[in-house]
RODO-2510 file (C-alpha; in nm, 4 decimals, decimal comma):
residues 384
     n   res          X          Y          Z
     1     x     0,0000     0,0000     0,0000
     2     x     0,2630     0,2729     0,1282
     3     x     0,4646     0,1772    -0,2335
     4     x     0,1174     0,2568    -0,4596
     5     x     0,0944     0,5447    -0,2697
     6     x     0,4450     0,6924    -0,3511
     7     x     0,4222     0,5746    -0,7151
     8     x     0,0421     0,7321    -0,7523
     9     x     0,1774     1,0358    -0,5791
    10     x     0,4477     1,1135    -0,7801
    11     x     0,2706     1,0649    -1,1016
    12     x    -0,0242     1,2311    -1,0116
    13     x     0,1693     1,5325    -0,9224
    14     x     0,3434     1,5753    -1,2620
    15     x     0,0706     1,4184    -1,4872
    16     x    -0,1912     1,6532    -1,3327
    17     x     0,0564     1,9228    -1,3464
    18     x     0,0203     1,8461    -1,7280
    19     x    -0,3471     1,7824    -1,7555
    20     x    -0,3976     2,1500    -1,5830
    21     x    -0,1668     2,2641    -1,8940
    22     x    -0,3600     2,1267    -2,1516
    23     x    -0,7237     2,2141    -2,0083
    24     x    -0,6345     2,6029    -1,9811
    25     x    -0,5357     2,5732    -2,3296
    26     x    -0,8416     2,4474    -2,4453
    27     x    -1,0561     2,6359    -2,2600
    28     x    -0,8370     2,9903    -2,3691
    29     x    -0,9028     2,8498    -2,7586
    30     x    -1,2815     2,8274    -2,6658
    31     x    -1,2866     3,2011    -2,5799
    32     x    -1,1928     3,2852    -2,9795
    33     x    -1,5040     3,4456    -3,0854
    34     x    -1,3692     3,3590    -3,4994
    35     x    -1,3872     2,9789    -3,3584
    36     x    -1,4829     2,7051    -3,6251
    37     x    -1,7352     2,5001    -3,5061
    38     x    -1,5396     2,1675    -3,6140
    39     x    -1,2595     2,3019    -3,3870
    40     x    -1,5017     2,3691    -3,1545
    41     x    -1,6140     2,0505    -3,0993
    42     x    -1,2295     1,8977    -3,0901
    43     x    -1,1562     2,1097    -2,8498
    44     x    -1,4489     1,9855    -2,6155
    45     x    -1,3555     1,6356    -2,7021
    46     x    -0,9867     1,7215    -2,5542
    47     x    -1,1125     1,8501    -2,2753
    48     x    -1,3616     1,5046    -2,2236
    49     x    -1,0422     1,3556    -2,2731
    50     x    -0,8469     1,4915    -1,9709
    51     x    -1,1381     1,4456    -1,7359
    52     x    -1,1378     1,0782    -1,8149
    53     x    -0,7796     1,0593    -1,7748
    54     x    -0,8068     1,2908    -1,4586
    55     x    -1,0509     1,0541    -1,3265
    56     x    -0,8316     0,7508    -1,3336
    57     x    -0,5693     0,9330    -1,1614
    58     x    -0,8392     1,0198    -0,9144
    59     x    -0,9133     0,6482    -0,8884
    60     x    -0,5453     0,5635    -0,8025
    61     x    -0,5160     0,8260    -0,5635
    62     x    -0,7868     0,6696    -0,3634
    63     x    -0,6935     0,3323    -0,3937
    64     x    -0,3974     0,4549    -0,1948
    65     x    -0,5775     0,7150     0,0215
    66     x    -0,3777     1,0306    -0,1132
    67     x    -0,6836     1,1925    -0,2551
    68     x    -0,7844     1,5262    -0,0030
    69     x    -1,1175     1,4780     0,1471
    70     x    -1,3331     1,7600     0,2270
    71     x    -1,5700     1,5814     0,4362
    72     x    -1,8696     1,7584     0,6210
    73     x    -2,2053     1,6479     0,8266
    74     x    -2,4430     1,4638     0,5736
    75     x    -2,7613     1,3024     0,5549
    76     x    -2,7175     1,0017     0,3316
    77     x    -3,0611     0,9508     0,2397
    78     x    -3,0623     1,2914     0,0825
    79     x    -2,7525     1,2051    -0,0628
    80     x    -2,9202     0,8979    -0,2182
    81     x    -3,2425     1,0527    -0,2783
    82     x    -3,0275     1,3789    -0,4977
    83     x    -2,8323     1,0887    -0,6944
    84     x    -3,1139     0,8932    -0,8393
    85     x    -3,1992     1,1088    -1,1271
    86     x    -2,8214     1,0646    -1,2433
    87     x    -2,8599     0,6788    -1,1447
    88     x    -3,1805     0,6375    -1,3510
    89     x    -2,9907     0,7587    -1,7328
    90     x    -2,6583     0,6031    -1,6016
    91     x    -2,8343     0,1961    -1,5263
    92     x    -3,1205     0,1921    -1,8102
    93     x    -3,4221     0,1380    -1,8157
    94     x    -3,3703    -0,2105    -1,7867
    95     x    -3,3126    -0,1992    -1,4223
    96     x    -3,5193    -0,1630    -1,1826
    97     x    -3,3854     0,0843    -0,9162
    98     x    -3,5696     0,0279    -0,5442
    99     x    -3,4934     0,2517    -0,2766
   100     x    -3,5395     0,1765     0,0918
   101     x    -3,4301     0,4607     0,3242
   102     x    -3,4811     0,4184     0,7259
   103     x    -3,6090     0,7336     0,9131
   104     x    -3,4348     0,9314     1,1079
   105     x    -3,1127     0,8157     1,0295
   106     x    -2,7911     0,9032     1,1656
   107     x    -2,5638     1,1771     1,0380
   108     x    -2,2275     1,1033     0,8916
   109     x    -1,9242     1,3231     0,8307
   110     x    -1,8056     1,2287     0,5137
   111     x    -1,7228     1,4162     0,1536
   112     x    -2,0455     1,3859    -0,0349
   113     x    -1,9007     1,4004    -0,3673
   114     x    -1,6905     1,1072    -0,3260
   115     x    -1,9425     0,8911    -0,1368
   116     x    -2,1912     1,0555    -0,4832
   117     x    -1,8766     0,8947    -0,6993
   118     x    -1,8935     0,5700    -0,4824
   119     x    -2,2463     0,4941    -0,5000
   120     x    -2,2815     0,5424    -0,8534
   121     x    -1,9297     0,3298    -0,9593
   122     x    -2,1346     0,0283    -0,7566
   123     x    -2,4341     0,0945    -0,9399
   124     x    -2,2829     0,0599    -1,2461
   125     x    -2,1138    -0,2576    -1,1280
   126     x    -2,4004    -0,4207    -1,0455
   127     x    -2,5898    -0,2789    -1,3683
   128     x    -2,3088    -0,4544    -1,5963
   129     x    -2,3776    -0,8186    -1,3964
   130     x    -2,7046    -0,8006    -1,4701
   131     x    -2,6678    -0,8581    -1,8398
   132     x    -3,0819    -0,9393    -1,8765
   133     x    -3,1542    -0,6112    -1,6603
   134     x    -3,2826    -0,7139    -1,2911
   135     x    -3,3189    -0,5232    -0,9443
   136     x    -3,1112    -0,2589    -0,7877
   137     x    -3,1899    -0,1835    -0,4003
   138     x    -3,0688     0,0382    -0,2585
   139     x    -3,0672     0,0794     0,1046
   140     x    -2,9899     0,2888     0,4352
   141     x    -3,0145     0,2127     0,8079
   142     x    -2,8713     0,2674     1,1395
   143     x    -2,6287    -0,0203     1,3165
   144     x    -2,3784    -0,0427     1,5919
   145     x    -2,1645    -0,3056     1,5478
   146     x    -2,0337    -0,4694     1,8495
   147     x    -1,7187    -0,5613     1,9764
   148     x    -1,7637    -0,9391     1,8237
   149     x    -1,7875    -0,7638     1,5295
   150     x    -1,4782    -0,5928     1,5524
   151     x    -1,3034    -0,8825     1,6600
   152     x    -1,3697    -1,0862     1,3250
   153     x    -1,3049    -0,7927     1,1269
   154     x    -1,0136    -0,5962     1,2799
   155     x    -1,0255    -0,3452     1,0444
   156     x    -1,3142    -0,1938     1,1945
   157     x    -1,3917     0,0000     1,5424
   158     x    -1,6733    -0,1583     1,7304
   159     x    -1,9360     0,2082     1,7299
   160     x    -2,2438     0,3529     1,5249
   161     x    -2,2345     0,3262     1,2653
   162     x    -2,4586     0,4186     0,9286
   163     x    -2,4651     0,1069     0,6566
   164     x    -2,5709     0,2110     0,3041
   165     x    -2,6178    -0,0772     0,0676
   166     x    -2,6027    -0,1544    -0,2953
   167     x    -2,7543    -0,5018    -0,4300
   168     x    -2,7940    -0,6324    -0,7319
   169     x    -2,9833    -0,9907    -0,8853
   170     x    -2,6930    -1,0413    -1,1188
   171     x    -2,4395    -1,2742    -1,1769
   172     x    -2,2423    -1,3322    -0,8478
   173     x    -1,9391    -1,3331    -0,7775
   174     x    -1,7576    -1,6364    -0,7230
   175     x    -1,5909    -1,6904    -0,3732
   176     x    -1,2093    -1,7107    -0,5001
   177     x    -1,2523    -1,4421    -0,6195
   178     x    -1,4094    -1,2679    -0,3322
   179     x    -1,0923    -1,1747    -0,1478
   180     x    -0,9455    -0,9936    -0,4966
   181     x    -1,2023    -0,7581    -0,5731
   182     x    -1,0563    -0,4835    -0,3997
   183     x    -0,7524    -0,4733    -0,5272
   184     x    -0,6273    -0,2457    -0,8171
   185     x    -0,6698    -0,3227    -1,2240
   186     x    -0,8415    -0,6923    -1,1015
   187     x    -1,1415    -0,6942    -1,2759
   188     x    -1,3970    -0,9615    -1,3822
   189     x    -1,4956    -0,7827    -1,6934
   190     x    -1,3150    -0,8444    -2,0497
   191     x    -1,0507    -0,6649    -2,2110
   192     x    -1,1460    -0,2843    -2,2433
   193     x    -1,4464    -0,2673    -2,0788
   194     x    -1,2918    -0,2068    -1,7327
   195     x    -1,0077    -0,0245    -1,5643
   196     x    -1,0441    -0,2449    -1,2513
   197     x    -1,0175     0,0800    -1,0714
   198     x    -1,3936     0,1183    -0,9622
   199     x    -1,4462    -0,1189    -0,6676
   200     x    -1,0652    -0,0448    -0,5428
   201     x    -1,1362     0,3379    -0,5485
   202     x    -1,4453     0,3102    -0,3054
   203     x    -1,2386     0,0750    -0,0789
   204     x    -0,9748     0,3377    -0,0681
   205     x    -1,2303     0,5799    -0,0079
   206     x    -1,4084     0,4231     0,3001
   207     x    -1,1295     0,3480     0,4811
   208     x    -1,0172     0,7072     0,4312
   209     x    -1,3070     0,7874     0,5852
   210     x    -1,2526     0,5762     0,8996
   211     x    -1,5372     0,3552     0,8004
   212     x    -1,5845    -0,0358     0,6565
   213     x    -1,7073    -0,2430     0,3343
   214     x    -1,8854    -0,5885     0,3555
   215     x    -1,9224    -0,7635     0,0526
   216     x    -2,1773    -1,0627     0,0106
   217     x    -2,2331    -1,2663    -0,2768
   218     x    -2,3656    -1,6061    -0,3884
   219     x    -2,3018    -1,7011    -0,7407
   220     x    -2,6148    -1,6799    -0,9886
   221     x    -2,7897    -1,4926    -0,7342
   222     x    -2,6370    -1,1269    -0,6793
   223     x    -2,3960    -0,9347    -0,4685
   224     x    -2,4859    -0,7114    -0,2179
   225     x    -2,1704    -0,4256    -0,1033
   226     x    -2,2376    -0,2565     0,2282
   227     x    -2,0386     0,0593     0,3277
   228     x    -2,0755     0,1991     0,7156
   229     x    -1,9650     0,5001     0,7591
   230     x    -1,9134     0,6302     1,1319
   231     x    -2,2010     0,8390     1,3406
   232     x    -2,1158     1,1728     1,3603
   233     x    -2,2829     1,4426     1,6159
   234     x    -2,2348     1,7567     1,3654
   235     x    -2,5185     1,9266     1,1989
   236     x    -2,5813     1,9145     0,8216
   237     x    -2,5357     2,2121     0,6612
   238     x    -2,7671     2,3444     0,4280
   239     x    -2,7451     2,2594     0,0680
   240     x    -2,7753     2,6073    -0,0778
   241     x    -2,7254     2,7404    -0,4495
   242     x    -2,5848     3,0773    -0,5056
   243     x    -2,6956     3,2366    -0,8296
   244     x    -2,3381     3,4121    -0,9551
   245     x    -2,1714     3,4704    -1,2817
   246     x    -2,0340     3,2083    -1,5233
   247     x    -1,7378     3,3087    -1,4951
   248     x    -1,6937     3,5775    -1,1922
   249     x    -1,4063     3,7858    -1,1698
   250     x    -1,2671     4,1008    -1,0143
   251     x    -0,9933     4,3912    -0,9691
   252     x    -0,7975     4,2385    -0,6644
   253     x    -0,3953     4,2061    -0,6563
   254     x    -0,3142     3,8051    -0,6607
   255     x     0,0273     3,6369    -0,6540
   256     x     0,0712     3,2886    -0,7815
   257     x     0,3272     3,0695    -0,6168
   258     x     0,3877     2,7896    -0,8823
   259     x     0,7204     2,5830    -0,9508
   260     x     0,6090     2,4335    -1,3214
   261     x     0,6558     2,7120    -1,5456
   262     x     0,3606     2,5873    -1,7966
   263     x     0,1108     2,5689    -1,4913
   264     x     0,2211     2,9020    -1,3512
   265     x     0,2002     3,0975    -1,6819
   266     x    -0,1485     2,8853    -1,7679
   267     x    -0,3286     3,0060    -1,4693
   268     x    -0,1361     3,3813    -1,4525
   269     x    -0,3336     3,4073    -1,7905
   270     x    -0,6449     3,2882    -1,6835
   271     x    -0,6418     3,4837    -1,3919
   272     x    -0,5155     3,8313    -1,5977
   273     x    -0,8570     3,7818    -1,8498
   274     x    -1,0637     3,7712    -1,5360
   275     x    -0,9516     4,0994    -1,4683
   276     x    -0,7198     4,0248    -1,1673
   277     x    -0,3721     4,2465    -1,1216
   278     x    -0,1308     3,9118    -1,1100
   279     x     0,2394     3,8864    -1,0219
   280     x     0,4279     3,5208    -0,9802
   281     x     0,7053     3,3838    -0,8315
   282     x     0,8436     3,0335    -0,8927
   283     x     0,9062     2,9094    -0,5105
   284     x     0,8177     2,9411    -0,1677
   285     x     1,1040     3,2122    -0,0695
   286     x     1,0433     3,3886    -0,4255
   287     x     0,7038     3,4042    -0,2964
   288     x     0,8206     3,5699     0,0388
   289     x     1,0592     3,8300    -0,1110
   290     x     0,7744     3,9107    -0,3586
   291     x     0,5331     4,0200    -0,0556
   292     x     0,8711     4,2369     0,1202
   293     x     0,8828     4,3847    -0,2095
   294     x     0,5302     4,4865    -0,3191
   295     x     0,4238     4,8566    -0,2848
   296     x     0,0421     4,7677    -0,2108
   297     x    -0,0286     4,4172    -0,0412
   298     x    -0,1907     4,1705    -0,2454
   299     x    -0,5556     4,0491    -0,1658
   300     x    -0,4651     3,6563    -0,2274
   301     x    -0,2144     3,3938    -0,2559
   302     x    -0,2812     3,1035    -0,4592
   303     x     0,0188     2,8792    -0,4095
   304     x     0,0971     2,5120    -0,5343
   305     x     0,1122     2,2708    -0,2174
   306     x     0,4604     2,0941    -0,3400
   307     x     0,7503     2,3143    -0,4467
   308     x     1,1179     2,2486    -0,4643
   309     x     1,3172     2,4578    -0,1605
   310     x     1,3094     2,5402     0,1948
   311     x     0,9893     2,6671     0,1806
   312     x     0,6885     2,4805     0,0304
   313     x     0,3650     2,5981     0,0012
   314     x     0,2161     2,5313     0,3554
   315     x     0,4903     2,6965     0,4874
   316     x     0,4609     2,9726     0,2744
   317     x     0,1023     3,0308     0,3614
   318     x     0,1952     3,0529     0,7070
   319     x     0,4505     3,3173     0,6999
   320     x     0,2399     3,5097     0,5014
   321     x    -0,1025     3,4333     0,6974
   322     x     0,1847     3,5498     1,0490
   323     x     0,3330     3,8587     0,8515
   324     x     0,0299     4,0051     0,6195
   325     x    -0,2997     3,8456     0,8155
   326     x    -0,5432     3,9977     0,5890
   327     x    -0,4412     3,7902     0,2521
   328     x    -0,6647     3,5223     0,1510
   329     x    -0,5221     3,1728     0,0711
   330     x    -0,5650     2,9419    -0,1688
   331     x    -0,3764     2,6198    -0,2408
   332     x    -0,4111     2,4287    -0,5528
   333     x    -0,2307     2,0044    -0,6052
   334     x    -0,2463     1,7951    -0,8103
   335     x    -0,2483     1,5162    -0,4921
   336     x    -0,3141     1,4526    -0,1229
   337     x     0,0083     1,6566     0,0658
   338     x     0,0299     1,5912     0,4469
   339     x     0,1166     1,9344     0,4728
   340     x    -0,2280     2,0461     0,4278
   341     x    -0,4305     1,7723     0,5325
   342     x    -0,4455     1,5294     0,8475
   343     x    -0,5005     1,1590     0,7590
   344     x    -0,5854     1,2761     0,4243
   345     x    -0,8479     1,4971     0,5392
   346     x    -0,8148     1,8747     0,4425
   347     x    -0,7715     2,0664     0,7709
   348     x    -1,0273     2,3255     0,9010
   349     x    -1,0930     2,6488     0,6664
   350     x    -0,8178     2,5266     0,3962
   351     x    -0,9267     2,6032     0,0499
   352     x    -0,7954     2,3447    -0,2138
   353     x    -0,8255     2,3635    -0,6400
   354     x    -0,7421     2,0117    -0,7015
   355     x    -0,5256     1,9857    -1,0381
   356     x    -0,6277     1,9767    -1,3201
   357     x    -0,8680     2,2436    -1,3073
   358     x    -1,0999     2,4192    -1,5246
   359     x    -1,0825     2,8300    -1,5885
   360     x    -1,4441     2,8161    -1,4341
   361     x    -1,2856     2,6323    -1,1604
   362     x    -1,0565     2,8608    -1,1038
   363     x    -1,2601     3,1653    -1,1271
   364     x    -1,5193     3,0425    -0,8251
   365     x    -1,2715     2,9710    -0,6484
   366     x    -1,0738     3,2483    -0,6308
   367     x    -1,4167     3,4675    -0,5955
   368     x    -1,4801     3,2085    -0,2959
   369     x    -1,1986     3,3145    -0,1120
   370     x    -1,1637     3,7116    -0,1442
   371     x    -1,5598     3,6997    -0,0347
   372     x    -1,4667     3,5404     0,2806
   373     x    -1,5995     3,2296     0,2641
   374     x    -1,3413     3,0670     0,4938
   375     x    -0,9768     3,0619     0,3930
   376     x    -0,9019     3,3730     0,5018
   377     x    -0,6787     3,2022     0,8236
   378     x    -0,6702     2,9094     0,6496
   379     x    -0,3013     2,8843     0,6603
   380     x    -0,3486     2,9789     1,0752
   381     x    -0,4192     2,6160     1,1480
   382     x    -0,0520     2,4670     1,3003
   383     x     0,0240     2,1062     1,1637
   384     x     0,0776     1,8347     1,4073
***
């Protein structure tokens, strides 16, 4: 595990690094108002392109947990119940999707968009065993599993706990095969019609979460994956949705910390046709001496996480969050760095743009951050 998480690591930093290259360029030719609409539609099939291979990278990274979680108090029957218009066009008509949600169930803290990602990579799994269509249930409930429990499965804290489940009527699985499931590129599926990535990713992904998968299956019958996720006592925040521009921008002064020279230039550009007064610097101290030497303070920071030197970009956040307070931060990797998150978790108030990113992306975030919507001390947090 520790050695796929070095390797993923590594090659997530530098290939995202890349990806983030090749998006801003697409999306900068997309601005051309004298656009062809042939090149038009290449340049949205690049940019499909990098999201898929983005998304495998993803998978990787949580496989071997280094993906930052943003987790936060959530009901997972609303989860469920938000996800089943996407689940209806993603399984077909030919299954039959059955939902059974218990009341008043627990919260969890968890990051809804990667339990969203989880639920519908199992759906989809059990969709493909059910060549002839069949049932999909769906199902939530409360359960506190007991020390026994955590004695045959040591992998698990005996606790509350909140089980959603995913079953299917399909093929099985069969039981040598049981044990392998979770591990990376094993799949049952033929050649090209599977990265083996799915069921590995949500593993990853659970466990990051300090929670547990049970997997049941009899052959010709179905398979039924359970995922319990630990009670939490926090209150749900509102789901709200804030009407704003497209593509917001604004006047502010912003430095960009960024070692890769194509990245750095890629988002100085974005960031100068959004109207922002940018200056750069290509490492943590440059970063430093460029605050000492500006005549008026800039309004944000928006550093890379991992950078060659003394000085990387946690640390630069916090001499700048000690020395000029009222800067905004924002960090932006292309992977899970310890120095900004605690077992893989980001840490209170810390704003992240996970590489690659979007212009769009970009441009809510940045707005996010010089609005005050958290981030502001982000970098105020000590590490420990």
């Amino acid at each position: 595990m520790e050695a796929v998480g070095q390797l993923t690591g590594g090659i997530a930093h530098d290939f995202n690094n890349i990806l983030t290259v090749i998006l801003a360029n697409a999306d900068a030719l997309q601005e051309e108002e004298s656009l062809d609409a042939a090149v038009t539609i290449r340049l949205d099939q690049i940019a499909q392109a990098v999201q898929r291979v983005s998304g495998l990278t993803r998978q990787l990274l949580a496989f071997s947990r280094k993906q930052p979680l943003s987790p936060k108090p959530t009901d997972i029957n609303d989860l469920v119940t938000r996800t089943g218009t996407l689940l209806r066009r993603a399984l077909g008509e030919q299954v039959e999707i059955e939902s059974v949600l218990a009341d008043g169930i627990w919260t969890v803290n968890v990051d809804r968009a990667q339990l969203e990602t989880a639920l519908v990579n199992l759906s989809i799994n059990a969709r493909d065993a059910m060549t002839g269509g069949g049932k999909l249930r769906i199902e939530t409930s409360n359960v506190t599993l007991d020390e026994a429990y955590a004695a045959r499965n040591p992998d698990v804290a005996a606790g509350n706990y909140v089980m959603l489940s995913i079953a299917d009527t399909g093929t099985g699985i069969a039981p040598e095969l049981l044990a392998k499931v979770f591990e990376p590129f094993f799949t049952t599926k033929g050649v090209g019609k599977g990265t083996g990535l799915g069921l590995s990713m949500v593993y990853g992904f659970i466990k990051q979460s300090n929670g547990h998968v049970r997997i049941d299956s009899k052959v010709g019958r179905g398979t039924s994956f359970s995922l319990y996720l630990p009670r939490t006592t926090g209150v749900q925040e509102e789901m709200t949705v804030r009407q704003q521009p497209s593509l917001p921008g604004g006047t502010e002064r912003i430095l960009v910390v960024e070692d890769d020279p194509q990245v750095r230039a890629s988002v100085v550009q974005q960031l100068q046709k959004l109207g922002y007064a940018v200056a750069q610097a290509c490492d943590g101290e440059a970063g430093v001496a460029a605050f000492e030497a500006a005549s008026q303070h800039y309004d944000l920071l928006l550093t890379d996480v991992v950078m060659p030197g003394l000085l990387n970009g946690r640390l630069l956040a916090d001499e700048v969050a000690r020395r000029w307070p009222k800067t905004k931060i924002v960090f932006m990797s292309g992977y899970s760095e310890e120095a900004i998150t605690h077992h893989g978790r980001l840490d209170d108030g810390v704003l992240l743009l996970s590489k690659p990113f979007r212009k769009c992306d970009l441009a809510k975030m940045i707005r996010r951050a010089l609005d005050g919507e958290r981030g502001s001390t982000a970098a105020n947090k000590p590490v420990s």
